[in-house]
PDB file of N, CA, C and O in Angstrom:
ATOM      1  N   UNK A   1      12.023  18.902 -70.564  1.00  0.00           N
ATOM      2  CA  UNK A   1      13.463  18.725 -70.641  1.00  0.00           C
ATOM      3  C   UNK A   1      14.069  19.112 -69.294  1.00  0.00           C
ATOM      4  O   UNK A   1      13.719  20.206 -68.852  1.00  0.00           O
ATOM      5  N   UNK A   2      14.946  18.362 -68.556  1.00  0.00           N
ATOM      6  CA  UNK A   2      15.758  18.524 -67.838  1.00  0.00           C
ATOM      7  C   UNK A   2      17.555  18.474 -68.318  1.00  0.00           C
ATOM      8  O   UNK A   2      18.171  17.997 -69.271  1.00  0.00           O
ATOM      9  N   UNK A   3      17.918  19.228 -67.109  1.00  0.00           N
ATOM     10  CA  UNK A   3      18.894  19.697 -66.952  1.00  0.00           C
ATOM     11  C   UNK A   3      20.213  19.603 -65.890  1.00  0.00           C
ATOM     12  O   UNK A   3      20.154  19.921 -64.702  1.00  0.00           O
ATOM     13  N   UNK A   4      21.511  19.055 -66.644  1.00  0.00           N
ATOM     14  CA  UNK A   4      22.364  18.844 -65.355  1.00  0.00           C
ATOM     15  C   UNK A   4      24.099  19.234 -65.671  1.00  0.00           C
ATOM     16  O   UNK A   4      24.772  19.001 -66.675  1.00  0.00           O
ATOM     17  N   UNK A   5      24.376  19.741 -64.704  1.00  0.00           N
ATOM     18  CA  UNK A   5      25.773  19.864 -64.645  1.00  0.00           C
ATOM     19  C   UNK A   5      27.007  19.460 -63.954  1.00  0.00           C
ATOM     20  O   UNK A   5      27.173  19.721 -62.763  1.00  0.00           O
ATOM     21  N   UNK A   6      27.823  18.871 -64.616  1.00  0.00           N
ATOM     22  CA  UNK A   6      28.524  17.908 -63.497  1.00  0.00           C
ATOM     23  C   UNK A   6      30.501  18.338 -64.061  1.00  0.00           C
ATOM     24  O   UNK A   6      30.806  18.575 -65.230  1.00  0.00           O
ATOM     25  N   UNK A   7      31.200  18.329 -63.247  1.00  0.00           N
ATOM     26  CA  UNK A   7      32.561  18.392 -63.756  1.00  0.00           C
ATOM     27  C   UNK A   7      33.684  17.229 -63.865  1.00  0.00           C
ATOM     28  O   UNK A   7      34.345  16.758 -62.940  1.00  0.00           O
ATOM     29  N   UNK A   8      33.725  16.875 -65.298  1.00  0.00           N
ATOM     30  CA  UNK A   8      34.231  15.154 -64.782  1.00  0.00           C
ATOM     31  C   UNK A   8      35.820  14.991 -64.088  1.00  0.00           C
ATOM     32  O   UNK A   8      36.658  15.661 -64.691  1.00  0.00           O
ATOM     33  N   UNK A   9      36.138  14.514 -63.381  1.00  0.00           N
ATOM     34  CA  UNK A   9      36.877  14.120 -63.134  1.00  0.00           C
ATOM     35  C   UNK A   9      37.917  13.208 -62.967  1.00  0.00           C
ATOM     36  O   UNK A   9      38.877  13.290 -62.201  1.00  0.00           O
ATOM     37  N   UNK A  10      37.539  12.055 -64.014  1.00  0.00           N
ATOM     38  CA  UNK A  10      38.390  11.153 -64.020  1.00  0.00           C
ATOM     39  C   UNK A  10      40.132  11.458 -64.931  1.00  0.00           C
ATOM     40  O   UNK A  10      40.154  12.340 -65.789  1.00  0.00           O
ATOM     41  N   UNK A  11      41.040  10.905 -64.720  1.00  0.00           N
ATOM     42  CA  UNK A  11      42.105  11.420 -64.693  1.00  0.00           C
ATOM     43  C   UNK A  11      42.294  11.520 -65.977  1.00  0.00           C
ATOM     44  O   UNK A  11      42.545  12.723 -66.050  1.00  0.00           O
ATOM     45  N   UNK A  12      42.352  11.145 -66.985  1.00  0.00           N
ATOM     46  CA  UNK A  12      42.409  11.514 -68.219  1.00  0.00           C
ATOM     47  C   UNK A  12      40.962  11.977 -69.065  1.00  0.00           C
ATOM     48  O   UNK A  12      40.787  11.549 -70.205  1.00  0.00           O
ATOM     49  N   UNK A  13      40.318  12.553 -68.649  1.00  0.00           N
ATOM     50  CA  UNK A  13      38.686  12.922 -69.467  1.00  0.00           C
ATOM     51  C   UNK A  13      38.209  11.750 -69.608  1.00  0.00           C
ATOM     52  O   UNK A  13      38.516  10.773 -68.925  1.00  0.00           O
ATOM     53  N   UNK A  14      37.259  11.790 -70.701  1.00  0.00           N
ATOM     54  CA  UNK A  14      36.601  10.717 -71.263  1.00  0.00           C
ATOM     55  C   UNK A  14      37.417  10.386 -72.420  1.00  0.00           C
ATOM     56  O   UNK A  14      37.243  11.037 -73.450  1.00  0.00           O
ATOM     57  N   UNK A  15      38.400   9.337 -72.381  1.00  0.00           N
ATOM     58  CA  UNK A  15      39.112   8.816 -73.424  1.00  0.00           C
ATOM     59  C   UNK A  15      38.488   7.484 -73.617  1.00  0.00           C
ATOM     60  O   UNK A  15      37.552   7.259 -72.850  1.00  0.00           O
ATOM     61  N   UNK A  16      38.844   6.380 -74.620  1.00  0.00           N
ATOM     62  CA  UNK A  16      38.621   5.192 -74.900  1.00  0.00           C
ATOM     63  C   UNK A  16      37.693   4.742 -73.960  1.00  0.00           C
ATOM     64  O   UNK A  16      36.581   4.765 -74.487  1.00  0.00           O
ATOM     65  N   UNK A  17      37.634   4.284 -72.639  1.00  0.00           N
ATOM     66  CA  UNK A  17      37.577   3.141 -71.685  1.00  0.00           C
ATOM     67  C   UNK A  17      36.153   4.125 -71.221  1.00  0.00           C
ATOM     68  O   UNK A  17      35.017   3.825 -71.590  1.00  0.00           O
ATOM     69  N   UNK A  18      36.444   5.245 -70.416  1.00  0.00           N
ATOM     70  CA  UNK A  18      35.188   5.514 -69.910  1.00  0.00           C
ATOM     71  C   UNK A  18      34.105   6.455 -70.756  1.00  0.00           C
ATOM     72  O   UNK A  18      33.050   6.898 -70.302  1.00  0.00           O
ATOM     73  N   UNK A  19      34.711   6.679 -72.302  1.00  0.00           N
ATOM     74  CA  UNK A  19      33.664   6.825 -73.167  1.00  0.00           C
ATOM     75  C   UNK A  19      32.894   6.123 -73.418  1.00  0.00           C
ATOM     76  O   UNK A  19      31.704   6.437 -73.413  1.00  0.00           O
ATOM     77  N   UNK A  20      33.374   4.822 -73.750  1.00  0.00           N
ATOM     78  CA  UNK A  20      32.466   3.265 -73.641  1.00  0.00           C
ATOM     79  C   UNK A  20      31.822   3.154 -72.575  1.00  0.00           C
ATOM     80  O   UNK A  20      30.644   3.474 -72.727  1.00  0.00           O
ATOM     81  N   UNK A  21      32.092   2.829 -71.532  1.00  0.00           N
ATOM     82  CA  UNK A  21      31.120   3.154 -70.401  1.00  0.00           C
ATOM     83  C   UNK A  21      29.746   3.709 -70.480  1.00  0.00           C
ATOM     84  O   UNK A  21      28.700   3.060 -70.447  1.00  0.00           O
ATOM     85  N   UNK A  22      29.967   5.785 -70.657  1.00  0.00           N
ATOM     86  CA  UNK A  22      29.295   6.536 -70.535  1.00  0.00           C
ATOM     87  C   UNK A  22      27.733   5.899 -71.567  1.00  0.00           C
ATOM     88  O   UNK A  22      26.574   5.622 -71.259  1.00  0.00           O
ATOM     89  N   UNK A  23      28.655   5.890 -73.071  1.00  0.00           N
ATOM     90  CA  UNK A  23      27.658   5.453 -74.055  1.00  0.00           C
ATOM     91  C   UNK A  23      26.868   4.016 -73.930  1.00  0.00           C
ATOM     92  O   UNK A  23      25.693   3.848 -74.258  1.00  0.00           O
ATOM     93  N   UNK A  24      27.854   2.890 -73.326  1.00  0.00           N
ATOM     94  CA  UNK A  24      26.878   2.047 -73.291  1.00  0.00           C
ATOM     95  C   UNK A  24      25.630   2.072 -71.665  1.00  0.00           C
ATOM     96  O   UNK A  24      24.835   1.212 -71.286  1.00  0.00           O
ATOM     97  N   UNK A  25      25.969   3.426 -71.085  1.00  0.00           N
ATOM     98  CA  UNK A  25      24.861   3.288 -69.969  1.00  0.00           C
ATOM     99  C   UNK A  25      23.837   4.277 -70.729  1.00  0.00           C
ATOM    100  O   UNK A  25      22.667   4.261 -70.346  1.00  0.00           O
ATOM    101  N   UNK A  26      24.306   5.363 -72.060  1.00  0.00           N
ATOM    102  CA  UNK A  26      23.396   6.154 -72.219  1.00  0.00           C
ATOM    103  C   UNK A  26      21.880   5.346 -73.369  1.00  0.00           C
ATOM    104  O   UNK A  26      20.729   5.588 -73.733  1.00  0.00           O
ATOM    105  N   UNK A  27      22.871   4.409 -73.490  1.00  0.00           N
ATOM    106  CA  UNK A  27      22.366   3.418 -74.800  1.00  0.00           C
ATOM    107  C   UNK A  27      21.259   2.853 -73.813  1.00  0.00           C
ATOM    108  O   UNK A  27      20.182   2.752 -74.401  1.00  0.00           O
ATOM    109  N   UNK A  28      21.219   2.552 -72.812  1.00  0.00           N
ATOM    110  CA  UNK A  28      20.201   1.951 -72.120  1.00  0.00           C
ATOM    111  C   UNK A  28      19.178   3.157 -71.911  1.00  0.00           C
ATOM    112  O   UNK A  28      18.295   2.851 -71.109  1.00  0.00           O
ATOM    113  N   UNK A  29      19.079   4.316 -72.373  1.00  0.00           N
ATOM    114  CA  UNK A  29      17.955   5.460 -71.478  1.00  0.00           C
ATOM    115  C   UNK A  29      17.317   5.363 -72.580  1.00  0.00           C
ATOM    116  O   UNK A  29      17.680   4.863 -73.645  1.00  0.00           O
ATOM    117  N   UNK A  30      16.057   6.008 -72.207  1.00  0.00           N
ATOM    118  CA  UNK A  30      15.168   6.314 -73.044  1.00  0.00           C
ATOM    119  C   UNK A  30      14.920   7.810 -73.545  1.00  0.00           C
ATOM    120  O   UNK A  30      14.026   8.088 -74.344  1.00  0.00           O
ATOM    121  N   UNK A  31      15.697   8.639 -73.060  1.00  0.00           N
ATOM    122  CA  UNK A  31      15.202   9.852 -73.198  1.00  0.00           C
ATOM    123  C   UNK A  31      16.359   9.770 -74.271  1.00  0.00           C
ATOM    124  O   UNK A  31      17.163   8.874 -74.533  1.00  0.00           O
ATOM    125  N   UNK A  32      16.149  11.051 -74.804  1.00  0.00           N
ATOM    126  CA  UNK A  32      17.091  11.967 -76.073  1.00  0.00           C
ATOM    127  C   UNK A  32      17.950  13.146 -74.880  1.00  0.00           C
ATOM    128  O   UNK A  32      17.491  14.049 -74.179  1.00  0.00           O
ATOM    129  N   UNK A  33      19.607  12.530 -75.100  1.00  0.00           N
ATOM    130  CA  UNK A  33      20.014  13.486 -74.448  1.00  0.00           C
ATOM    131  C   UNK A  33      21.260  13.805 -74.937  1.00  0.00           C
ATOM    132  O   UNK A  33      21.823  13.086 -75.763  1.00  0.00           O
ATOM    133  N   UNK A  34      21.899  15.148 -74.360  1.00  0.00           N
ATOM    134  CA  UNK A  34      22.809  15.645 -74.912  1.00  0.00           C
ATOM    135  C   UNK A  34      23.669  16.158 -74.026  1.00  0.00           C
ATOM    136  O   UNK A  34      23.421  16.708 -72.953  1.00  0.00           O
ATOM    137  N   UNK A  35      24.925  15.894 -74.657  1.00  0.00           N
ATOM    138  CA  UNK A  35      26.214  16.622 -73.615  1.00  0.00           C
ATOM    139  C   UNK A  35      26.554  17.501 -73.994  1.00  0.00           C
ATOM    140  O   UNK A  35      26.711  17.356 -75.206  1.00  0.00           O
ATOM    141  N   UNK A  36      26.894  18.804 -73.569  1.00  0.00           N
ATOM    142  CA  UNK A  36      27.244  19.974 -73.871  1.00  0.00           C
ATOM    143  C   UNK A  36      28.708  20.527 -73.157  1.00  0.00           C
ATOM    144  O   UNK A  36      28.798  20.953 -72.005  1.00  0.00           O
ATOM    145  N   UNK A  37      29.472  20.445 -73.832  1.00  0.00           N
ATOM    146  CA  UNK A  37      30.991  21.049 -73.369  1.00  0.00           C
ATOM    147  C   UNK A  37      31.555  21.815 -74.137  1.00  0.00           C
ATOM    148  O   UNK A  37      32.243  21.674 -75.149  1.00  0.00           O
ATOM    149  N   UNK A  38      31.105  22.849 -73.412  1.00  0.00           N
ATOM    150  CA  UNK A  38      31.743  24.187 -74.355  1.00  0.00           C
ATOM    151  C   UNK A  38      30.591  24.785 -75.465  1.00  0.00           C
ATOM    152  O   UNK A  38      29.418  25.052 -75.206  1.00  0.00           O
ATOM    153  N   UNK A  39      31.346  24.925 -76.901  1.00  0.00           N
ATOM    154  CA  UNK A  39      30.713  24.846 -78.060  1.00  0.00           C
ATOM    155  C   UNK A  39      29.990  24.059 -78.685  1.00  0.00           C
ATOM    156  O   UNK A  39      29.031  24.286 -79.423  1.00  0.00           O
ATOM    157  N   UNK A  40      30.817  22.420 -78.148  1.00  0.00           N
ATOM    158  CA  UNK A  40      30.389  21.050 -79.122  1.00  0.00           C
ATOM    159  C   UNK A  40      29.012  20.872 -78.166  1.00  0.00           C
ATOM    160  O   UNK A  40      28.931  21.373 -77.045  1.00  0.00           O
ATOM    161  N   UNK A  41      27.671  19.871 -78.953  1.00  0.00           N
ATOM    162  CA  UNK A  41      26.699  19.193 -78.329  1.00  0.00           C
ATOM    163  C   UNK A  41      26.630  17.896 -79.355  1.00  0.00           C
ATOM    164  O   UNK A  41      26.371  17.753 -80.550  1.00  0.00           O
ATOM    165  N   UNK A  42      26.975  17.083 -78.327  1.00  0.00           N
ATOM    166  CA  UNK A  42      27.099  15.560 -78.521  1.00  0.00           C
ATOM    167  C   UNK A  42      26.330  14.729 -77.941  1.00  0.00           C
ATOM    168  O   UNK A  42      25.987  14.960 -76.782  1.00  0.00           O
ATOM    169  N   UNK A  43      25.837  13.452 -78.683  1.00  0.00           N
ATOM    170  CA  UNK A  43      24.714  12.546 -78.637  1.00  0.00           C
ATOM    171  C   UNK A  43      25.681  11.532 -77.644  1.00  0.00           C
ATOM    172  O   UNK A  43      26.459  10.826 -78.285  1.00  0.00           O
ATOM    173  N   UNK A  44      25.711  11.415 -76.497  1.00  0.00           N
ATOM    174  CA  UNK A  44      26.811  10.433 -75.859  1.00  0.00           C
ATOM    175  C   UNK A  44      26.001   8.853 -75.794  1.00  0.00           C
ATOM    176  O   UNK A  44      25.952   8.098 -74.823  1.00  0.00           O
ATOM    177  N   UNK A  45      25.591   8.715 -76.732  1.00  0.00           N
ATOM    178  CA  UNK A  45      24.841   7.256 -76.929  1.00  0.00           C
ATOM    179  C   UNK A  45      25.897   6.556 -78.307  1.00  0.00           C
ATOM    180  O   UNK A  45      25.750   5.451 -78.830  1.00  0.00           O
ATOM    181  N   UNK A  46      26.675   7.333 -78.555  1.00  0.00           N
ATOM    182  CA  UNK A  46      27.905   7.142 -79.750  1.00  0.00           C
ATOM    183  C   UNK A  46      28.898   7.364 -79.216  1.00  0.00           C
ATOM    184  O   UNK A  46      29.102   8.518 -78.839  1.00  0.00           O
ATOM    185  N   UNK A  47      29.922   6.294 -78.979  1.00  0.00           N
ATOM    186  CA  UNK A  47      30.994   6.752 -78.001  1.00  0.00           C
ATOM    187  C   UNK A  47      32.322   7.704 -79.491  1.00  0.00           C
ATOM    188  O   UNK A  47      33.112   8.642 -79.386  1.00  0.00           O
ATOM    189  N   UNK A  48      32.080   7.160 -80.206  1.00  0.00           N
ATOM    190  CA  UNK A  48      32.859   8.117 -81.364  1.00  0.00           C
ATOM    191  C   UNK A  48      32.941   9.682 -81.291  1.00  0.00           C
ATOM    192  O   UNK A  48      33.796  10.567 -81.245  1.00  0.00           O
ATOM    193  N   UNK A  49      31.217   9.495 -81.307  1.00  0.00           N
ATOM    194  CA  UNK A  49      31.138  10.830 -81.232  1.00  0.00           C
ATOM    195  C   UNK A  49      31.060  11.941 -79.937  1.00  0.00           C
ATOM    196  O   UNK A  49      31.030  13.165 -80.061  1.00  0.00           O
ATOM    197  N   UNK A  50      31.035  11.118 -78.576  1.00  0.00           N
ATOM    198  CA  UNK A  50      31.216  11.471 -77.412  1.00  0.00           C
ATOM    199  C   UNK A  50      32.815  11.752 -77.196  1.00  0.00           C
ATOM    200  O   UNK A  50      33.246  12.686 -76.520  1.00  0.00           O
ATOM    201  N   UNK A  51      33.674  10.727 -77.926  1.00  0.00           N
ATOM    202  CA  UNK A  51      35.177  11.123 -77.971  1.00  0.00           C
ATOM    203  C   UNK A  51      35.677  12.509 -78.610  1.00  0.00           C
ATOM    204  O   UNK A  51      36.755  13.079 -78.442  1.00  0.00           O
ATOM    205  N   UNK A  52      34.395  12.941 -79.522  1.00  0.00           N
ATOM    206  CA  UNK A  52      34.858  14.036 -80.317  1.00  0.00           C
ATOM    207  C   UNK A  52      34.982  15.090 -79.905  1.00  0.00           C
ATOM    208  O   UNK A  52      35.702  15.993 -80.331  1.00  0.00           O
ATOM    209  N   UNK A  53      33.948  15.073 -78.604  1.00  0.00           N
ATOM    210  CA  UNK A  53      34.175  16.140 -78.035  1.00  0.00           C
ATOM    211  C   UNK A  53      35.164  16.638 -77.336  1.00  0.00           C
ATOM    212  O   UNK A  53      35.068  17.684 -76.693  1.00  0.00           O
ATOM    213  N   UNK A  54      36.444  15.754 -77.423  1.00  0.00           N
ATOM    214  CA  UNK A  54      37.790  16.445 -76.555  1.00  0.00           C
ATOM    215  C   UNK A  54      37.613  16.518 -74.775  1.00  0.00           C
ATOM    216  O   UNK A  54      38.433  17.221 -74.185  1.00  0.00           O
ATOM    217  N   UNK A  55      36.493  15.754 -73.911  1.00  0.00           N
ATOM    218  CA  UNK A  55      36.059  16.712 -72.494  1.00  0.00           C
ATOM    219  C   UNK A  55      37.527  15.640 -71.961  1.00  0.00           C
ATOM    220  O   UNK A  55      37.440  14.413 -71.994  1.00  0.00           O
ATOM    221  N   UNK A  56      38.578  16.240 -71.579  1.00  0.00           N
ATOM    222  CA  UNK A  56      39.369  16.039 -70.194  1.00  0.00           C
ATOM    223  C   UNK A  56      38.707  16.650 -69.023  1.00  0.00           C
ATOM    224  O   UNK A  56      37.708  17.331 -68.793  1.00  0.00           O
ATOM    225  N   UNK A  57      39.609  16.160 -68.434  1.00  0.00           N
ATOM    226  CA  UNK A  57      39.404  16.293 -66.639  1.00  0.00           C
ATOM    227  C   UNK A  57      39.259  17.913 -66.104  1.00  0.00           C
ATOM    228  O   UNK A  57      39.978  18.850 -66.451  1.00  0.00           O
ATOM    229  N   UNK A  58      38.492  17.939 -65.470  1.00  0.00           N
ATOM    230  CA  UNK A  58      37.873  19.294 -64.814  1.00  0.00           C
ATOM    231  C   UNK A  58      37.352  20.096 -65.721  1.00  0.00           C
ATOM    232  O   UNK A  58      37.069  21.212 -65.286  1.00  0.00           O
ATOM    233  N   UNK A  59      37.028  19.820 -67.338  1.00  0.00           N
ATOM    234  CA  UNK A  59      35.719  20.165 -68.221  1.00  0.00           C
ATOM    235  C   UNK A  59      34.418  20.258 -67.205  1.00  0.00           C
ATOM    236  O   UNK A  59      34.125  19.285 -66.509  1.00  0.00           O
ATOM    237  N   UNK A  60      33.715  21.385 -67.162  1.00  0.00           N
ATOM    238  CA  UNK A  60      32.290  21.381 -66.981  1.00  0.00           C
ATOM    239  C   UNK A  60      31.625  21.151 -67.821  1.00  0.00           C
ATOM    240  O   UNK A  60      31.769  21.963 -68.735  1.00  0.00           O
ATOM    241  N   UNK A  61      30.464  19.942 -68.127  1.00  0.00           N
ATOM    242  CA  UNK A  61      29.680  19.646 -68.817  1.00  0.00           C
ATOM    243  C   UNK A  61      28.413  19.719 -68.683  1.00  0.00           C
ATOM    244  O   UNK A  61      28.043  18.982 -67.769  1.00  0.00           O
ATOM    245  N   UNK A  62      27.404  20.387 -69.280  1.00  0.00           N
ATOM    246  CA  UNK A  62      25.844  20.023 -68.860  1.00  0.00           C
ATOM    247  C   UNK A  62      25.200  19.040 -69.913  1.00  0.00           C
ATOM    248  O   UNK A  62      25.526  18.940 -71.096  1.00  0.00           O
ATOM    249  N   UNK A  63      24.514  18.545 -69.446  1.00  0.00           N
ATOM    250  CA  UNK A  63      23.738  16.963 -69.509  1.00  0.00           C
ATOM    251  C   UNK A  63      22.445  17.534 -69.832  1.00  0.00           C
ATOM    252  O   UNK A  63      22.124  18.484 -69.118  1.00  0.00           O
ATOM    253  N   UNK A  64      21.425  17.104 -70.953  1.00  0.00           N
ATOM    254  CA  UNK A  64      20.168  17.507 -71.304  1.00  0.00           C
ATOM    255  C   UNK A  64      19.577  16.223 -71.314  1.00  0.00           C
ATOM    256  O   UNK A  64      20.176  15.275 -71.822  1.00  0.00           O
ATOM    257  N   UNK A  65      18.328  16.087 -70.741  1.00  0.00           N
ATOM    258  CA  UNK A  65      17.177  14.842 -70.870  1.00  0.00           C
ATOM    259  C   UNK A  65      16.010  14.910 -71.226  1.00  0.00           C
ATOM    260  O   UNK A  65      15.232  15.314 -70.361  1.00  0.00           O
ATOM    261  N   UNK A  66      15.373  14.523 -72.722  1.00  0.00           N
ATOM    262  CA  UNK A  66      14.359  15.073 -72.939  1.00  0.00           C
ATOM    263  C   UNK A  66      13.070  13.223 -73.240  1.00  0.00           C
ATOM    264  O   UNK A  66      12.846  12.405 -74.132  1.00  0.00           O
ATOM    265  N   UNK A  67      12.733  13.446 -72.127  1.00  0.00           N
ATOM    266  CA  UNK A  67      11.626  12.194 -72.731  1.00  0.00           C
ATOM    267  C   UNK A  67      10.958  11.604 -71.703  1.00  0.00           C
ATOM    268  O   UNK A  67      11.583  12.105 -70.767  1.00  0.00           O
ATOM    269  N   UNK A  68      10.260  11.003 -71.270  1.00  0.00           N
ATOM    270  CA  UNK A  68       9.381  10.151 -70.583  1.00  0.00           C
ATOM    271  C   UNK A  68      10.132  10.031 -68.678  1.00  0.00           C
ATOM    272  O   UNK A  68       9.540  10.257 -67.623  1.00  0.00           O
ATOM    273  N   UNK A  69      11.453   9.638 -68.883  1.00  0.00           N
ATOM    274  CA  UNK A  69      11.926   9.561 -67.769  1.00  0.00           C
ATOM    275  C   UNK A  69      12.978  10.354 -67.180  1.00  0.00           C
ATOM    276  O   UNK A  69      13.642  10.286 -66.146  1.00  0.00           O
ATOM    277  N   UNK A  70      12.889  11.461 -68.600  1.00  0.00           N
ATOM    278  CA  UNK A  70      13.882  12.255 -68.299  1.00  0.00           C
ATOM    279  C   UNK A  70      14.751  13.037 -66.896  1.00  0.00           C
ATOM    280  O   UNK A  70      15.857  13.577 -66.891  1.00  0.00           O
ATOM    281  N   UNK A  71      13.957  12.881 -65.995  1.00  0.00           N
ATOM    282  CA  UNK A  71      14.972  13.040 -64.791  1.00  0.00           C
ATOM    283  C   UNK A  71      15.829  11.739 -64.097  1.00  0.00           C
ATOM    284  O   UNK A  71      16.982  11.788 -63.669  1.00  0.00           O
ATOM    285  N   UNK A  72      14.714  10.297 -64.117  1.00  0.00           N
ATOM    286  CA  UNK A  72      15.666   9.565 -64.049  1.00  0.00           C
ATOM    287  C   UNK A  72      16.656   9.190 -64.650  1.00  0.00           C
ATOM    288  O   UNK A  72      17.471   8.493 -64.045  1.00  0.00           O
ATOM    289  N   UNK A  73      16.845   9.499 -65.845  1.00  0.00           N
ATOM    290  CA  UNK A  73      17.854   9.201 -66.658  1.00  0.00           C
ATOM    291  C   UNK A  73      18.860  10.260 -66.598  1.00  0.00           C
ATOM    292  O   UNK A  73      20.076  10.092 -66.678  1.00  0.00           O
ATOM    293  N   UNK A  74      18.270  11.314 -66.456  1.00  0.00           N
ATOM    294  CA  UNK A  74      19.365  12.591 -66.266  1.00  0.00           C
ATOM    295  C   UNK A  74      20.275  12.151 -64.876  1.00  0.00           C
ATOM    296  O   UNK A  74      21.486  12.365 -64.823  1.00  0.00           O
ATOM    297  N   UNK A  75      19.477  11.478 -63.719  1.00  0.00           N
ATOM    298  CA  UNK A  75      19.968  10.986 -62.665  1.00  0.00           C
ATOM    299  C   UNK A  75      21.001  10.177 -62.829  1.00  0.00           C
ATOM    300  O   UNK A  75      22.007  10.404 -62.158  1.00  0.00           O
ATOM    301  N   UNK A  76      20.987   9.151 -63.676  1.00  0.00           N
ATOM    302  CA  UNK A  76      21.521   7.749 -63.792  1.00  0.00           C
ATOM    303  C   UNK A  76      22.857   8.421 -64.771  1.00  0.00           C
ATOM    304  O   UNK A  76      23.918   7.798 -64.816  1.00  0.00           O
ATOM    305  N   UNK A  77      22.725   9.427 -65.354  1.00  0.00           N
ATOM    306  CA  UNK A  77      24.203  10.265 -66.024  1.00  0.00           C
ATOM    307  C   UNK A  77      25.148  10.825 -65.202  1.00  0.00           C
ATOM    308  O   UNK A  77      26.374  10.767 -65.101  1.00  0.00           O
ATOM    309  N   UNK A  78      24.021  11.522 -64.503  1.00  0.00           N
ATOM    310  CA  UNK A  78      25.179  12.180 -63.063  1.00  0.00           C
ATOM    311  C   UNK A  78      26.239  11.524 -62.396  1.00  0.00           C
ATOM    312  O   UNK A  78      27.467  11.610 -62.384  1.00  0.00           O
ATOM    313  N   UNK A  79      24.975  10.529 -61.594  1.00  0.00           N
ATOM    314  CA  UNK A  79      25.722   8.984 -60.972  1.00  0.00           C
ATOM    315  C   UNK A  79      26.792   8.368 -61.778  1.00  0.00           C
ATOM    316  O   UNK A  79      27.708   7.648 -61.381  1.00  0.00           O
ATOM    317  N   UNK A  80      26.527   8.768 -62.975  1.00  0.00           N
ATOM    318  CA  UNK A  80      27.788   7.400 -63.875  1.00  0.00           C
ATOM    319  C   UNK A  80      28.925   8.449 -63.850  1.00  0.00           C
ATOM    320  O   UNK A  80      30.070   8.116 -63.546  1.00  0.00           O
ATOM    321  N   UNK A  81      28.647   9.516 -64.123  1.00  0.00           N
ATOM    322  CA  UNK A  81      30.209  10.306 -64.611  1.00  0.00           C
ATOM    323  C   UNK A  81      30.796  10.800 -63.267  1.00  0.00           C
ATOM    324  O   UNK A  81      31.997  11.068 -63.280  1.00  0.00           O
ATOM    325  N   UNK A  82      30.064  10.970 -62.022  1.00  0.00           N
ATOM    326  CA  UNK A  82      30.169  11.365 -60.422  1.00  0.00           C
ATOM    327  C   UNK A  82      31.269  10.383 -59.898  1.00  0.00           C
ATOM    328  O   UNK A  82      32.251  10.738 -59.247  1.00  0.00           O
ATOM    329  N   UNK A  83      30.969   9.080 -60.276  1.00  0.00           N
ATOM    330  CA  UNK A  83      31.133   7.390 -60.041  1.00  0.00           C
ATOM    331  C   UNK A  83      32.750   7.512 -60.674  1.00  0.00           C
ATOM    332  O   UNK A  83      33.725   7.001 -60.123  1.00  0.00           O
ATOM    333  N   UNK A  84      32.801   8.389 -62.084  1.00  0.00           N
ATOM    334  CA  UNK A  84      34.094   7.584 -62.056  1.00  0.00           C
ATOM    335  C   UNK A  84      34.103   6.786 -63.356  1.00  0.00           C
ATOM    336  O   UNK A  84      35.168   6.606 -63.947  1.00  0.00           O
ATOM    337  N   UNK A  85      32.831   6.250 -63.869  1.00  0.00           N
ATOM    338  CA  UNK A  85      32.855   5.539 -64.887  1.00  0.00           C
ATOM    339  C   UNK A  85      34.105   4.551 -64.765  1.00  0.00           C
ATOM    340  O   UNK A  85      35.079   4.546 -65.518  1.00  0.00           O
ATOM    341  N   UNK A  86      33.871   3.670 -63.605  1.00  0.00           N
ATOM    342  CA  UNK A  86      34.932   2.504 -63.771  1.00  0.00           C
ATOM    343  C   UNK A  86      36.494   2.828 -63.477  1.00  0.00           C
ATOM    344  O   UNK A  86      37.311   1.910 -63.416  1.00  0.00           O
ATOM    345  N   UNK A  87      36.832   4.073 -63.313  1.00  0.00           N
ATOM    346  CA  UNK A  87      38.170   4.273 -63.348  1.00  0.00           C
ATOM    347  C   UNK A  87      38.660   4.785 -61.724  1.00  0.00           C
ATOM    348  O   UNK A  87      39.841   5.034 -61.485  1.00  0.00           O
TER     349      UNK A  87
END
């Protein structure tokens, strides 16, 4: 299992638009991973349930990757939420 921490920054958190995003790039990994903000740990391969977690802007989140490619994929999370997720 790997491990990552990133602080998002896009201007309104992860609402509607770049929850979709996040989940449909997590939907492509292969590993089992998890977002952790705060208390909540969320499967961000469900954008429902990635919304549930409430993360606005300047939330610190850590990122878990557990499987076969698990660092590249932990990579390819960083990059997406670093990026902006479109916004």
């Amino acid at each position: 299992m790997v491990k990552g921490t990133i602080t998002v920054n896009n201007k309104s958190g992860l609402h509607l638009r770049p929850a979709s995003e996040l989940a449909k790039i997590a939907g492509k990994l292969t590993s089992d991973i998890t977002i952790i903000a705060g208390e909540k740990k969320v499967n961000p391969k469900s954008v429902l349930i990635l919304m549930s977690a409430g993360i606005t802007k300047g939330t610190t989140i850590d990122i878990t990757c557990e499987g076969p490619n698990e660092e590249a994929d932990l990579q390819v999370m960083l990059d997406a939420i670093a990026g902006g997720l479109g916004e």
